[in-house]
Backbone bond lengths (Angstrom), bond angles and torsions (degrees), N, CA, C in turn:
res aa  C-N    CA-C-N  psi(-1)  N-CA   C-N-CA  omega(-1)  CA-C   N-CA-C  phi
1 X - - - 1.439 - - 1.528 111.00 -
2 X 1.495 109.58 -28.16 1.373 107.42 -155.89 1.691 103.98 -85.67
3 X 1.290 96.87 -44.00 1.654 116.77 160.82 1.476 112.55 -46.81
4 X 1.238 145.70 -66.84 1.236 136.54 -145.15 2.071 81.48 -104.02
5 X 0.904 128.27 12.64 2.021 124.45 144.69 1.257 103.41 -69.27
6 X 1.794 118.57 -55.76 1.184 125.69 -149.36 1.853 91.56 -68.29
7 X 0.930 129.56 -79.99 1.526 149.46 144.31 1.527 89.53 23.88
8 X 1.181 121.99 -94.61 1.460 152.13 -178.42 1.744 101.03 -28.20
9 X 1.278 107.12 -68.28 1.265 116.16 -167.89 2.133 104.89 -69.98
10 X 1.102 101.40 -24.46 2.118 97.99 176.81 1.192 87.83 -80.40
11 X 1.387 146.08 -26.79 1.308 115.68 -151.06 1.452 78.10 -104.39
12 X 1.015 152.72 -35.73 1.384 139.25 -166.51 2.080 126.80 -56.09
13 X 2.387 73.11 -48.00 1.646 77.14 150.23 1.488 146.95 -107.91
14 X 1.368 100.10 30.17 1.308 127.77 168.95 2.246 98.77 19.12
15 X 1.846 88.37 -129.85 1.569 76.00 -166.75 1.254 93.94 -108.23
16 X 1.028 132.29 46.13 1.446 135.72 -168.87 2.188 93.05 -91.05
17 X 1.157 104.03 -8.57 1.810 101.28 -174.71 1.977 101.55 -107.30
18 X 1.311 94.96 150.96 1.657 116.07 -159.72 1.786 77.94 -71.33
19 X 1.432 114.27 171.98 1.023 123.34 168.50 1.814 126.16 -50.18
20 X 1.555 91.37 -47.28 1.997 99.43 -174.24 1.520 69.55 -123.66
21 X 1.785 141.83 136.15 1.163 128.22 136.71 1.658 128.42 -63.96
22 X 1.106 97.60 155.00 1.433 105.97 -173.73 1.460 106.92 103.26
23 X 1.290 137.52 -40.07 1.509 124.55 171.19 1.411 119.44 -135.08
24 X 1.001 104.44 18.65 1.783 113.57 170.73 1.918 93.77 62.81
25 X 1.043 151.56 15.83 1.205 140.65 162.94 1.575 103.60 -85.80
26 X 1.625 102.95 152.76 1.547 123.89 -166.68 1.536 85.83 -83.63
27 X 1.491 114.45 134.50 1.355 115.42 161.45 1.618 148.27 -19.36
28 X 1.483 100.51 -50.67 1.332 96.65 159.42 1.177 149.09 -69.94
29 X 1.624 106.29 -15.31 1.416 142.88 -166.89 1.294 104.09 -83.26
30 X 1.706 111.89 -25.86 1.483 116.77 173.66 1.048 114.64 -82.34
31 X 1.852 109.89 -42.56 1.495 119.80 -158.85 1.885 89.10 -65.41
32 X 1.203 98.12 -49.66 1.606 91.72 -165.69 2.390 117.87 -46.74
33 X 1.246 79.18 -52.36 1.976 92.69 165.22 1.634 106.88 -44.27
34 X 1.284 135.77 -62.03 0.690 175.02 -168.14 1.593 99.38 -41.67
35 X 1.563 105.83 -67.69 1.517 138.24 -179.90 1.474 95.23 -60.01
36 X 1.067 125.19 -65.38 1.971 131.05 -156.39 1.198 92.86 -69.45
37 X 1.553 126.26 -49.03 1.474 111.61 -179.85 1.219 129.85 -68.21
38 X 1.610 126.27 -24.42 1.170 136.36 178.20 1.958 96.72 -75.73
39 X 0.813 122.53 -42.39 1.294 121.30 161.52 1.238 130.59 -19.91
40 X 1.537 96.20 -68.75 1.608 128.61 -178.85 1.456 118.45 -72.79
41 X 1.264 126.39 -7.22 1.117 144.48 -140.67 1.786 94.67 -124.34
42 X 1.707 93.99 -55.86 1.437 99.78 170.33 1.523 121.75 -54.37
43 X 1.240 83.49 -53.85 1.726 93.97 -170.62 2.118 104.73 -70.58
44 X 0.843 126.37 -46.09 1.646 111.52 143.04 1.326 125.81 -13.16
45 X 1.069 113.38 -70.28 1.302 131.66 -170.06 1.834 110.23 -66.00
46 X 1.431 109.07 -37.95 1.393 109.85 -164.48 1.884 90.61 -85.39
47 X 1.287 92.97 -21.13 1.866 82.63 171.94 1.461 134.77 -75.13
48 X 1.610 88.68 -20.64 1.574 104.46 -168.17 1.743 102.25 -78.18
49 X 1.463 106.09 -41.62 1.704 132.43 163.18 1.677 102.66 -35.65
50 X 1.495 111.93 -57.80 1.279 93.23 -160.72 2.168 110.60 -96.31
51 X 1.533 105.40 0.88 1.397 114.81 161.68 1.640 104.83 -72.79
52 X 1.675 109.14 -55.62 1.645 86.29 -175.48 1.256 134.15 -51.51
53 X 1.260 109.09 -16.58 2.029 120.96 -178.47 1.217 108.09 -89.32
54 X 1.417 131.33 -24.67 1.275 124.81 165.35 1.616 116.01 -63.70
55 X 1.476 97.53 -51.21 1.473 104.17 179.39 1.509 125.48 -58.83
56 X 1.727 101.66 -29.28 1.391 100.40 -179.43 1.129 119.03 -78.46
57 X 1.753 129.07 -24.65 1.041 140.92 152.14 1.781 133.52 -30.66
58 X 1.399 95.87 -19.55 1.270 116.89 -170.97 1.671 120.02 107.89
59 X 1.700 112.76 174.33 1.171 97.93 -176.13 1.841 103.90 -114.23
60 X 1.069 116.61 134.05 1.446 133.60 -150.83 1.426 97.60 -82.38
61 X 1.796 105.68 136.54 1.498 95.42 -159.46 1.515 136.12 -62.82
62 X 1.850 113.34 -4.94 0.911 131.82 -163.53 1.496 99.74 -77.50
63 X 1.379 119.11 -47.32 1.401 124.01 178.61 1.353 123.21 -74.19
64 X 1.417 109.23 20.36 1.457 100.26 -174.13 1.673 110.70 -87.01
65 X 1.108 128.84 -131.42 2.079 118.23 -150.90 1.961 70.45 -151.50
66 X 0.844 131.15 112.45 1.636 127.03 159.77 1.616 94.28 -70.55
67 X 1.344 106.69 138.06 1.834 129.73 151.09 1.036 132.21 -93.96
């Protein structure tokens, strides 16, 4: 039953759908965007990771604010 829904329902939306919906870009074209940002995102993140341990460590006397 569950199969011949699935069946039912592709052919219904035949090719009437954009390649990726939501922005008319071909799938890979997304997956790839997709990829560089998750990248960039990582590598952000692994920086921010290795500032908080410095910082928590304290702040090193060179960087301090003279009064």
């Amino acid at each position: 039953m569950l199969c011949r829904w699935i069946r039912q329902a592709r052919q219904s939306i035949g090719a009437s759908l954009p390649p990726f919906p939501g922005h008319g870009r071909p799938r890979g074209e997304e997956l790839t965007r997709l990829r560089k940002e998750n990248k960039a995102l990582r590598t952000a993140n692994e920086t921010l990771k290795k500032a908080a341990v410095i910082f928590a460590r304290g702040e090193p006397q060179q960087w301090r604010a003279t009064s």
